[in-house]
C-alpha positions as CSV (number, residue, x, y, z in Angstrom):
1,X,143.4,102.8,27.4
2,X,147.2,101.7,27.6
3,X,146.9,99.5,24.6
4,X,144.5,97.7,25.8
5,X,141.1,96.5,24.1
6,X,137.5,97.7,25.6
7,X,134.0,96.1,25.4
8,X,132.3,99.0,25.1
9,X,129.0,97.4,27.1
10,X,126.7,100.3,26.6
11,X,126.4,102.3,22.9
12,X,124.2,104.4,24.0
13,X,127.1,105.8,27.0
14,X,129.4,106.4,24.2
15,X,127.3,108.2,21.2
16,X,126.1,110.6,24.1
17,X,128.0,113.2,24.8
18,X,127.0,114.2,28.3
19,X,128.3,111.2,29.8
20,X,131.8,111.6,30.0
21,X,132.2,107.8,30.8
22,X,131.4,104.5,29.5
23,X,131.2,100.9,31.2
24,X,133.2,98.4,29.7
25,X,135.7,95.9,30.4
26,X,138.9,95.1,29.8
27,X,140.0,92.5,27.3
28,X,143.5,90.9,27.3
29,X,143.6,87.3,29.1
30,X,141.7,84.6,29.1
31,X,139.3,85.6,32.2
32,X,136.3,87.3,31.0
33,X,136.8,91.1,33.5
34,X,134.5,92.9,35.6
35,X,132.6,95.7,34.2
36,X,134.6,98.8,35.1
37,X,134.3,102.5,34.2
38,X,136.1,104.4,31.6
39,X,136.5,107.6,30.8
40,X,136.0,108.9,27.3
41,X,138.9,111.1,27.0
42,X,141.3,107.7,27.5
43,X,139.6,106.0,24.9
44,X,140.6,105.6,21.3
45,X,139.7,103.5,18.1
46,X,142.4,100.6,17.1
47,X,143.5,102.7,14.5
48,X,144.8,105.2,16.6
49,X,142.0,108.0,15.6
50,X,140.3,109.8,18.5
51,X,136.4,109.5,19.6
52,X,134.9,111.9,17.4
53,X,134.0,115.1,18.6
54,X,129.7,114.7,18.2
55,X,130.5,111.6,21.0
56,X,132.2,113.6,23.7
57,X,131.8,117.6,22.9
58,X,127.8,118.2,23.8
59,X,128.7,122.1,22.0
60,X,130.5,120.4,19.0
61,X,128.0,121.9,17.0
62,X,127.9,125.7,19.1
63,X,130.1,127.5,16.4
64,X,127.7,126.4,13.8
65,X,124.7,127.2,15.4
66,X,125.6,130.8,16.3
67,X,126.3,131.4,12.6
68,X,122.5,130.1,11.2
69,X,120.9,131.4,14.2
């Protein structure tokens, strides 16, 4: 989220992936921010790697299932 760091402030927004956006707040400064709302698809780990796909695709798993089923 332009280089910045989030407090993700609900888990359970993020693991799901029917919620395409989390509440967290913005950390850079010394004032603690308001809760504000981000969506997933802006979001990142430090390391550069993207949200992985079980968090934000609810038919990650589609493919797969069509092949057992």
């Amino acid at each position: 989220n332009d280089g910045h760091l989030v407090e993700v402030l609900s888990l359970k927004d993020l693991f799901d992936p029917f919620n395409s956006e989390i509440v967290g707040r913005l950390h850079y400064g010394e004032e603690l921010q308001d809760p504000d709302k981000f969506g997933k698809d802006n979001l990142q780990f430090q390391s550069g790697e993207e949200l992985p796909a079980c968090w934000i695709d609810p038919h990650y798993r589609d493919d797969e299932i069509k092949r057992t089923g």
